[in-house]
C-alpha positions in Angstrom: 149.4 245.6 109.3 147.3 247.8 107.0 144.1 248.9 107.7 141.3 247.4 104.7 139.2 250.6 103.6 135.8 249.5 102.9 134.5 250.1 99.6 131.2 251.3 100.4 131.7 255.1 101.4 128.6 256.2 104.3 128.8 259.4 103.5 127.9 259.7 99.4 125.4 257.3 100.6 124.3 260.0 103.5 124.1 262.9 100.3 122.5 260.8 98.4 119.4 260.1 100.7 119.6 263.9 101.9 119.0 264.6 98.4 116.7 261.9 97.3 115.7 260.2 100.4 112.1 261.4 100.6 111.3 259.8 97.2 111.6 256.7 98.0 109.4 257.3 101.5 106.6 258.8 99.1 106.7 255.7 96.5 106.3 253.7 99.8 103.6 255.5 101.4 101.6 255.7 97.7 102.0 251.8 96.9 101.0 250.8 100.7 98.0 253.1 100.1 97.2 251.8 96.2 97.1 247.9 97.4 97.3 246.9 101.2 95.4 249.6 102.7 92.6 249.5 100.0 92.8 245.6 100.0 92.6 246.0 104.3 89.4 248.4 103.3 87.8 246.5 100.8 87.9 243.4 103.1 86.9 244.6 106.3 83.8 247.0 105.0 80.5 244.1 105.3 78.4 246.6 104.2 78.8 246.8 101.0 76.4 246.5 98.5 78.3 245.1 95.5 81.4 242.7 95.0 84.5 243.4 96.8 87.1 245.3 94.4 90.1 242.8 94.9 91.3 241.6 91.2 93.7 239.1 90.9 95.6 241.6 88.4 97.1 243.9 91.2 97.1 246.7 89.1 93.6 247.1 89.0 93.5 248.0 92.1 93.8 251.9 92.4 95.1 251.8 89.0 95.5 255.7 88.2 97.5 256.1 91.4 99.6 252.9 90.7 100.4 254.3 87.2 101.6 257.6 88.2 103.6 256.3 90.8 105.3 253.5 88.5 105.8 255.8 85.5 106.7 259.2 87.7 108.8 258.0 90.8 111.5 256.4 89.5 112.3 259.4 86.5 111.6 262.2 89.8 114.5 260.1 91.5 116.6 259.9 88.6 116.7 263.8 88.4 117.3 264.5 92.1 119.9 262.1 92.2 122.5 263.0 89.4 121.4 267.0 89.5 124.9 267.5 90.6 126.0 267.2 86.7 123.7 269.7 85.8 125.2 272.8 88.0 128.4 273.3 87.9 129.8 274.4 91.4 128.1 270.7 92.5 129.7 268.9 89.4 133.4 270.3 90.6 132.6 269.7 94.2 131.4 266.1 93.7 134.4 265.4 90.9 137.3 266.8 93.6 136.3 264.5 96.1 139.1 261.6 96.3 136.8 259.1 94.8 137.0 257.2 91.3 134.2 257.9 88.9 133.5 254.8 89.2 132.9 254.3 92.4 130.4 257.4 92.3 128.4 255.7 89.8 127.8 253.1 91.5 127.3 255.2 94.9 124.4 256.6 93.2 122.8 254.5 90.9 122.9 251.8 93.7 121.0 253.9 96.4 118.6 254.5 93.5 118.2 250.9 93.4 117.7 250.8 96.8 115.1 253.5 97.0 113.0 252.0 94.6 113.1 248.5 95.4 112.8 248.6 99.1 109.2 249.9 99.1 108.3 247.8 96.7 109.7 244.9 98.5 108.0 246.1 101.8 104.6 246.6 100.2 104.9 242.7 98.9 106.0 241.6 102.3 102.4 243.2 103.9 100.6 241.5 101.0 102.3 238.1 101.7 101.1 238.8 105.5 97.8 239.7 104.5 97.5 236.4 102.3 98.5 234.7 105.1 96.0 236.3 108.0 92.7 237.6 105.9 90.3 235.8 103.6 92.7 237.5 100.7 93.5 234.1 99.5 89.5 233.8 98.4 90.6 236.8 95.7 93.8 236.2 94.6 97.2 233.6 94.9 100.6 233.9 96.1 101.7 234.2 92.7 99.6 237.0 91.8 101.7 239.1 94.1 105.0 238.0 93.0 104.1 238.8 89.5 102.9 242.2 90.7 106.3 242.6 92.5 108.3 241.4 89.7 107.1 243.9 87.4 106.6 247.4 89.0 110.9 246.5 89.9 111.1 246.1 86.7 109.8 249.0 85.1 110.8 251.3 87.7 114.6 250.0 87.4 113.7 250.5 83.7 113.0 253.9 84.0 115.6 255.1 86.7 118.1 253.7 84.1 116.4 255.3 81.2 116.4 258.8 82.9 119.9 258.0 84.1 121.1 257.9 80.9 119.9 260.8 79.3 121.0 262.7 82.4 124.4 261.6 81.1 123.7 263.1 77.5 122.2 266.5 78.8 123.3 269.4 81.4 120.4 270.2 82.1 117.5 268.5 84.0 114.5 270.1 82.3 116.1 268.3 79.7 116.7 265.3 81.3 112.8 264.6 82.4 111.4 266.1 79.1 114.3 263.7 77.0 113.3 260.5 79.2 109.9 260.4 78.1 110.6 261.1 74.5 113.1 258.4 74.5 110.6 255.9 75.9 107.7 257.0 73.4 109.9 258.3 70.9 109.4 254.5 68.9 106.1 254.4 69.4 105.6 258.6 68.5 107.5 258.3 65.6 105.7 254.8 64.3 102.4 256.8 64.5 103.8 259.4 62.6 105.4 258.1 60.0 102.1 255.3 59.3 100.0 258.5 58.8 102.3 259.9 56.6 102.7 256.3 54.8 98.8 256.6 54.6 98.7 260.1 52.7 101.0 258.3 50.0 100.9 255.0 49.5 98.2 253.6 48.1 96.5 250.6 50.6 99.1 251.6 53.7 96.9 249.7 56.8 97.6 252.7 59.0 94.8 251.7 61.5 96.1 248.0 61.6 99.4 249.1 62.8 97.8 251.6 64.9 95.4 249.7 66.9 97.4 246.2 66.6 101.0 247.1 66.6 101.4 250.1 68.5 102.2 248.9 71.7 104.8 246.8 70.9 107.0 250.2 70.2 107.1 251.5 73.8 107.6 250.3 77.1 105.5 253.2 78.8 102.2 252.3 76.3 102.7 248.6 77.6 102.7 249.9 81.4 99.6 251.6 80.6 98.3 248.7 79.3 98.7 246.7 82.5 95.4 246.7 83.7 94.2 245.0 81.0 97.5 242.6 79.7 100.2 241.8 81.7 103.8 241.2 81.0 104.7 238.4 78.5 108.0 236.4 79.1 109.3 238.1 75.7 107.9 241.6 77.3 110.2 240.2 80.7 113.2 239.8 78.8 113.0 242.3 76.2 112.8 244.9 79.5 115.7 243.4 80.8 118.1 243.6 78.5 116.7 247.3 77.7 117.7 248.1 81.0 120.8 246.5 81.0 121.5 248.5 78.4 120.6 251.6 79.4 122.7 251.0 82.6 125.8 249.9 80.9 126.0 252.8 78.4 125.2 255.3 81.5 128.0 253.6 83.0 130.0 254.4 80.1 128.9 257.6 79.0 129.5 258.9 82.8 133.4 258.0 82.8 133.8 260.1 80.0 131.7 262.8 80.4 133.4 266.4 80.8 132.8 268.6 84.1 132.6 271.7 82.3 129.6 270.2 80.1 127.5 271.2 82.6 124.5 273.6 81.6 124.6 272.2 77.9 121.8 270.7 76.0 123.9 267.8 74.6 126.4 267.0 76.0 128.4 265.1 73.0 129.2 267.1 69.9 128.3 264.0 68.1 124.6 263.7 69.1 123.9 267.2 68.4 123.1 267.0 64.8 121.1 263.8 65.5 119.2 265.7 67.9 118.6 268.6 65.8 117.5 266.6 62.7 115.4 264.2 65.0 113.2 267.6 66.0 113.2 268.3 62.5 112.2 265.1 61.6 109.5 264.7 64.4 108.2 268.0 63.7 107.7 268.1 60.1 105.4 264.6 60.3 103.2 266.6 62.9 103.0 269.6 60.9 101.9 267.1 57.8 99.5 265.6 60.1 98.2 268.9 61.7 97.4 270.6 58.5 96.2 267.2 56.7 93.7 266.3 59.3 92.4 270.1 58.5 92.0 271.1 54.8 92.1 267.0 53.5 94.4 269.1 50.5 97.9 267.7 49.0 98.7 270.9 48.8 98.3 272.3 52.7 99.6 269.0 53.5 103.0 269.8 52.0 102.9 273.2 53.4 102.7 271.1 57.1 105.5 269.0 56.6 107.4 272.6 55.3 106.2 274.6 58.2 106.9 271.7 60.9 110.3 271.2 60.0 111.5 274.5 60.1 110.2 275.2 63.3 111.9 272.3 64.7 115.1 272.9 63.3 115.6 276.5 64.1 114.1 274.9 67.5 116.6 272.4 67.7 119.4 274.8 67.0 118.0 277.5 69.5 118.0 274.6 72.2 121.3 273.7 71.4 122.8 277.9 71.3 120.4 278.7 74.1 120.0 282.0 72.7 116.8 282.3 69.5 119.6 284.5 67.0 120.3 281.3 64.8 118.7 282.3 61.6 121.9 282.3 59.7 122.5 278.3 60.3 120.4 277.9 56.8 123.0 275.4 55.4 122.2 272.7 57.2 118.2 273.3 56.5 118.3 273.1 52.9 120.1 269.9 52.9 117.5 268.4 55.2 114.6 269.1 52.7 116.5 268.2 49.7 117.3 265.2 51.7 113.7 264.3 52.8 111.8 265.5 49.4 114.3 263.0 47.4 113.1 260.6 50.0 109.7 262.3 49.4 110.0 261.7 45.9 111.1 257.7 46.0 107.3 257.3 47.9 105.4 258.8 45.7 106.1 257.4 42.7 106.0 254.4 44.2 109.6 253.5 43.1 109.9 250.3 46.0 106.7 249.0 44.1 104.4 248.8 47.2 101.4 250.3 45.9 101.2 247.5 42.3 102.3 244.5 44.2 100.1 241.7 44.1 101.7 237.8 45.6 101.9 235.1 43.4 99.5 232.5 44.2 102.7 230.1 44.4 104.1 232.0 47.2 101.0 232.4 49.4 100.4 230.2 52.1 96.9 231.6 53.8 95.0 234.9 53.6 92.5 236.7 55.4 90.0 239.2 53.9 87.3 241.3 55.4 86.2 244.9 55.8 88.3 245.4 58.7 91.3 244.0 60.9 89.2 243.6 64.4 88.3 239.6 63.2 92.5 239.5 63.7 92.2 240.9 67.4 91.7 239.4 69.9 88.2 239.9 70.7 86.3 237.4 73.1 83.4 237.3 71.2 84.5 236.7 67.7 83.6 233.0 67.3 86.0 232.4 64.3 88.8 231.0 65.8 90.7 230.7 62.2 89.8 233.5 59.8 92.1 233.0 57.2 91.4 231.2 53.7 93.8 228.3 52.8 91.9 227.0 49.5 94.1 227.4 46.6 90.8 228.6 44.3 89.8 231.0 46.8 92.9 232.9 47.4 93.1 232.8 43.5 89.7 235.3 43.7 91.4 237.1 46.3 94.5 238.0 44.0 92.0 238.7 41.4 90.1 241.4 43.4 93.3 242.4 44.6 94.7 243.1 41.0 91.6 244.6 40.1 92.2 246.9 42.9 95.2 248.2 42.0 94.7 248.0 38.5 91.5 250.7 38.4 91.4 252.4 41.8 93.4 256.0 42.5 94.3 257.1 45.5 93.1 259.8 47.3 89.9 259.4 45.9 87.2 261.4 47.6 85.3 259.2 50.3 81.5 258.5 49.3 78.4 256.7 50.3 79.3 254.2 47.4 82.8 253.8 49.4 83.9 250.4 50.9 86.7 249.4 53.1 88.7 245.9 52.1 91.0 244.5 54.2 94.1 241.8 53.1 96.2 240.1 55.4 98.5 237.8 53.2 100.5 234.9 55.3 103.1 233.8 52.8 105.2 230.3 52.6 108.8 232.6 53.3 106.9 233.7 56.6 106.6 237.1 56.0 103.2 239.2 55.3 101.5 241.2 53.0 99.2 243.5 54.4 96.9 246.4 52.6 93.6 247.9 53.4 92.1 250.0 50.9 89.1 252.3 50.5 87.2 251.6 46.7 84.3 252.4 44.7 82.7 249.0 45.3 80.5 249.6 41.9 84.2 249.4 40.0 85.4 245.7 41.5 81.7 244.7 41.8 82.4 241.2 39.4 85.7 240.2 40.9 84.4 241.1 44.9 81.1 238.8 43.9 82.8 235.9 42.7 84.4 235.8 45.8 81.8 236.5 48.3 80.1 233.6 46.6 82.5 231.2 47.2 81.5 228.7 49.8 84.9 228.7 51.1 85.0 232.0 51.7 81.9 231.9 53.7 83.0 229.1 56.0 86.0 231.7 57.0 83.9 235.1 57.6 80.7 234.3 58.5 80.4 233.1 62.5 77.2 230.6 61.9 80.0 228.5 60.2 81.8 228.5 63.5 78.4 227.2 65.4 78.3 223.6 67.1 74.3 223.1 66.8 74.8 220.5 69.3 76.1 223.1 71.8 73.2 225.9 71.3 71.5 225.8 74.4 68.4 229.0 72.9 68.0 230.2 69.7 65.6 233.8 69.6 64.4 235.3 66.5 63.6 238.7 66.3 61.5 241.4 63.7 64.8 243.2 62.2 61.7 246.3 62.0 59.6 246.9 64.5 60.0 246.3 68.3 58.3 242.8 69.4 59.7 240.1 72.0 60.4 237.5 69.7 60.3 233.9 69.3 62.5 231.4 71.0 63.4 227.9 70.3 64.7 225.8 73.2 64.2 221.9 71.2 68.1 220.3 70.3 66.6 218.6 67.6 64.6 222.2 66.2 68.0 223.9 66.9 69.6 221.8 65.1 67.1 221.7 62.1 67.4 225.5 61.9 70.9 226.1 62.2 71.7 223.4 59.9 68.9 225.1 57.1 70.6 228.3 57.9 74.4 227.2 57.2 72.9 225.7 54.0 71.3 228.8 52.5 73.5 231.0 53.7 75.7 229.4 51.0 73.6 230.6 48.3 73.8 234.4 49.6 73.8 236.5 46.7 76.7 239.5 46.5 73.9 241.4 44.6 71.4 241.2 47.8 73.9 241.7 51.0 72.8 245.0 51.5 69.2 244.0 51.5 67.3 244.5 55.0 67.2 241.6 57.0 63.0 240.5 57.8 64.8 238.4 60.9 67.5 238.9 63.0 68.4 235.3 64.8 70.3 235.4 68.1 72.0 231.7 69.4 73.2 231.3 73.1 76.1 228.9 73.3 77.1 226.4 76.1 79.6 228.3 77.0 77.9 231.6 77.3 78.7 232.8 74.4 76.4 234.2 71.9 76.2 234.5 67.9 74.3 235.8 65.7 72.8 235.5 62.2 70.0 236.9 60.2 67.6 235.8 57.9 66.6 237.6 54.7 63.5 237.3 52.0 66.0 234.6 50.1 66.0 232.6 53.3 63.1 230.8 51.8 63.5 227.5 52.9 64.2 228.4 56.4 61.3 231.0 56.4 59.0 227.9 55.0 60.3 225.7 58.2 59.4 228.2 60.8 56.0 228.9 59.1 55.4 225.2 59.0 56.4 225.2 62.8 54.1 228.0 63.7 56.9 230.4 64.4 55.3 232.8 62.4 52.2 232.8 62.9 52.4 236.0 65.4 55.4 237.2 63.6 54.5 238.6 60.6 56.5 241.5 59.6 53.4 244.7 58.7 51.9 243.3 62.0 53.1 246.7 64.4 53.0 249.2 61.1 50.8 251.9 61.0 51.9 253.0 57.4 55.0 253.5 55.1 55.3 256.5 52.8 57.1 256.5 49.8 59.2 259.4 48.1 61.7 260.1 45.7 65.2 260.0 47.4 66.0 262.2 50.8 68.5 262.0 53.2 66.0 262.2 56.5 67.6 259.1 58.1 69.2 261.2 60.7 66.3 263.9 61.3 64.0 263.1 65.1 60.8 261.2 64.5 58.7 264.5 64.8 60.8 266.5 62.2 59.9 263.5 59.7 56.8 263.4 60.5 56.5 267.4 59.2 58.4 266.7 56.2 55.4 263.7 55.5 53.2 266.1 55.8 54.5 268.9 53.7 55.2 266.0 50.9 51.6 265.1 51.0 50.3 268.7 50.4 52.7 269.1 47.4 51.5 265.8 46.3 54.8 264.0 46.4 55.4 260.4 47.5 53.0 257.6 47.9 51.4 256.2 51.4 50.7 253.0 51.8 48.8 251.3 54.5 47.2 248.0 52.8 49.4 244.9 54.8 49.4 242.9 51.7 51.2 245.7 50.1 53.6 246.5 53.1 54.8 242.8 53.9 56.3 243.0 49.6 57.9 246.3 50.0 59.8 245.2 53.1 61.0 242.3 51.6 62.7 244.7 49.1 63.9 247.2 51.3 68.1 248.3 51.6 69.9 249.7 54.2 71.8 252.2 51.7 69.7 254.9 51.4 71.7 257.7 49.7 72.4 255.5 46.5 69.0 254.5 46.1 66.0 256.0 44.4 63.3 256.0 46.6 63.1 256.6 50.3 60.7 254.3 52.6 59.6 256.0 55.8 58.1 253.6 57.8 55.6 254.5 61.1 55.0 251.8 63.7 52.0 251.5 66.0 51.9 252.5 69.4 55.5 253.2 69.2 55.7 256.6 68.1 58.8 255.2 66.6 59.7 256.2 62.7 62.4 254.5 60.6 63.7 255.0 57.1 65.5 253.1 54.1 66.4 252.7 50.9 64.2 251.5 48.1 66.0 250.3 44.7 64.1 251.4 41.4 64.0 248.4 39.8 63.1 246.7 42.9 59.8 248.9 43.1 56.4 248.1 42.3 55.0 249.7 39.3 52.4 251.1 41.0 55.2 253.1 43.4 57.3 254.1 39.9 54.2 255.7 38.6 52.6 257.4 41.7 56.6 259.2 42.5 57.6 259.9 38.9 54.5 261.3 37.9 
């Protein structure tokens, strides 16, 4: 009767933990001291004078060390493990032995599963016993540990596989751990790359919305490094595991065919070279562009960076792929990569996909959102609007309108300037997709379309967070001096709350666009329930709501020249960022040439003030204002038809 030969051979499982053994012993000995030790620390230390550092997101714990562990164990292992295809007399030896490829594969992939998932599973075991004996339970649940389990196996079987793969693309394992980690971020790299190119030359390209907001959808590694903050979602879960699957499969596949005698080459398959050559390229000639664009801001030197950067990473590719630098004469290939990417090149910039001149059809949009910047789409704890996007058919009609006036007198590349303003437009439309832009305009050149729609009462109810206010639920309301340091006023009555907040919605209605920039005499700050806070302001055409709190007595030790010692006022200078002693010099030396105007009657104070703007450089006077007993000096803008005569003729003459 035969003899069965068991499939699992002992001794390439012997080699295997000979050669690789010790990582898995150092992943156990760093995640035992990253959680249960500093958990057994952090619990048995009574002297401690602030909270014990036990989160119920695992990772928090020791996060650096957890990170490097999670991101550099599994890709170390990886490269010990299959360095046999990488030199040659290993490669033969292993290959003559009388086992099946197959069977190899599996030899060695599995004891890297094993290595990786055994300390990972003995580290949850001690946290399971430490739940069970120690007061851990008061910190965290059973559950927080499982998901902590569940995905450091993940992403270390994700990268094991990842580097496993490209070891079955390269000979070499330099290459191997450099190739793993641009494989993972290569998505992610290239996204960045290409939005800043995108930015340089299309006009309204939302570069900084796809940075901040979209980035780390693009790479598993950035969303590891984002696990002290967000974990996994069930998409994320899934996603992971059919990307390591994947990974595993075409290892799988690429290692049955793989040639002994590859060893010691870049690439392996002579069909990947040229991707990998022109992917260098590629990569390089968007860093160049970037590089020399972030320096000289010039069309010109960026062209020159994109030039420069992709023929240093071509003739780098090639020598990587020869191994020897003597590849000038491989120039073919070259020229048809530029004449490839400046046709390319060319399509962009004369906007030939129509990106730059589209504006939706007020038929086709379903909601839109427009601000002067994306962070009211984040998610952001404090923003109180919990829907900022504008549905009203007549106010998404002004938004088109500003947005065709946009594109129908604005340039791009037009030198940034105090008069500069960002607008942001997030377009939901009824096919599901979006339209997204985010320009940077001379706000004096759109002034009549962007007023008629900051003065729509719809659009109000969607940007500003008073709107978003239960007066019911404000438990305080404070107002404060916007100028001058002073504690305040605070109103703790519902019914007052309610009076104010409800005056407040109603004028801020009637907000002109004309007087946003206008400094605030008030600055009004609401505690929630729910310990939240908003805030509001009120400004000179608050009248009504000023005219309650006087009537209340709110005022009364309020009043806005109460803490100022004097103003001066001069013809326009840019001294907002000078130190209060270093204004106080340049008073002085204005007063001996006799120009600029001091002022020190109240009456005469509490009008200027009321008239004041926060945009100094576009204004033609500048207000310096002391405060008493402060030391403190402050500066803004002064408008000139806002001015008193008595200021026009004191600074012009």
């Amino acid at each position: 009767m035969p003899s069965k030969t068991s499939w699992i051979n002992k001794e390439v499982i012997t080699l295997c933990l000979r050669n690789a053994g010790w990582v898995g012993i150092v992943y156990f000995i760093g995640l035992l001291f990253s959680l249960p030790v500093d958990i057994i620390g952090q619990l048995s230390n009574d002297n401690l004078s602030y909270p014990i550092a036990i989160y119920d997101n695992l990772f928090k714990m020791q996060y650096p060390i957890q990170m490097g562990l999670i991101l550099f164990i599994p890709v170390i292992l990886s490269l010990f493990l299959f360095r046999y295809l990488h030199v040659k007399q290993a490669g033969d030896f292993m290959h003559s032995l009388p086992i099946h490829r197959r069977k190899l594969f599996f030899h060695f992939t599995g004891t890297g599963f094993g290595l990786l998932i055994i300390p990972i599973l003995l580290n949850t075991l001690i946290l399971l016993s430490l739940y069970s004996f120690t007061e851990l339970p008061q910190y965290i649940e059973v559950q927080d540990i499982l998901v902590w389990c569940g995905i450091t196996t993940l992403m270390s079987l994700l990268l094991f596989t990842a580097s496993t793969f490209i070891a079955m693309i390269t000979g070499l394992t330099a290459v191997q751990g450099a190739l793993t980690y641009i494989l993972l971020l290569l998505p992610a790299g290239m996204f960045i790359l290409i939005c800043y190119s995108l930015r340089n030359l299309l006009f309204g390209f939302p570069e900084d919305y796809f940075f901040d907001v979209q980035i780390e959808k693009y790479s598993p590694l950035i969303k590891t490094v984002y696990l002290e903050n967000k974990l996994f979602s069930s998409t994320d879960v899934l996603l992971f595991i059919i990307i390591t699957l994947a990974f595993y499969g075409l290892s799988y596949v690429l290692y049955n065919v793989r040639k002994v005698e590859a060893a010691s080459q870049a690439i392996v398959y002579p069909f990947l070279r040229p991707l990998f050559k022109y992917g260098i390229s590629f990569c390089f000639m968007l860093i160049g562009g970037m590089y020399f664009n972030g320096i000289y801001q010039s069309q010109g030197w960026t062209l020159f960076g994109y030039f420069i950067g992709s023929f240093i990473g071509y003739y780098l590719g090639e020598m990587i792929l020869q191994k020897h630098w003597r590849v000038f004469r491989h120039w073919k290939g070259y020229i048809g990569f530029v004449l490839l990417i400046a046709l390319l090149g060319l399509f962009i910039q004369f906007d030939l996909f129509h990106y730059e001149k589209k504006v939706p059809e007020l038929a086709d949009v379903e909601k839109v959102h427009v601000s002067n910047t994306y962070y009211s789409l984040t998610d952001n704890p404090e923003n109180l609007i919990q829907d900022p996007f504008i549905k009203d058919p007549k106010t998404i009609q002004a938004v088109l309108d500003l947005h065709e006036e946009i594109v129908s007198t604005q340039t791009h590349g037009t030198q940034a300037n105090e008069k500069m303003e960002q607008i942001f437009l997030y377009y939901k439309m009824k096919d599901g997709s979006k339209i997204i832009r985010n320009y940077l305009i001379n706000i004096e050149e759109i002034q009549s379309q962007y007023a008629s729609l900051y003065e729509m009462k719809n659009y109000k109810e969607n940007t500003e967070p008073i709107y978003s206010v239960d007066s019911n639920k404000v438990d305080k309301l404070t107002i404060y001096k916007e100028v001058g340091s002073n504690p305040g006023i605070t109103i703790s009555s519902p019914e007052e709350i309610r009076e104010a907040i409800d005056i407040l919605k109603e004028e801020t209605y009637h907000e002109s666009f004309e007087n946003r920039d206008r400094v605030n005499l008030y600055n009004v700050e609401l505690l929630l329930s729910d310990d939240k806070w908003a805030h509001a302001s009120i400004s000179h055409d608050n009248k009504k709501l000023i005219s309650w709190l006087r009537e209340k007595g709110y005022l009364k030790d309020m009043k806005i020249a109460s803490n100022i010692e004097w103003i001066y006022v001069t013809e326009q200078a840019n001294i907002s960022e000078q130190s209060s002693q270093t204004i106080e010099q340049t008073i002085t030396d204005l007063k001996k040439e006799e120009k600029g105007i001091e002022i020190k009657d109240a009456g005469r104070i509490e009008s200027i003030m009321t008239k004041l703007v926060y945009d100094q450089v576009n204004s033609e006077y500048t207000v310096i204002i002391k405060y008493q007993n402060e030391g403190e000096i402050r500066t803004f803008g002064l408008q000139k038809k806002d001015a008193p005569s008595y200021i026009k003729k004191e600074v012009n003459d």
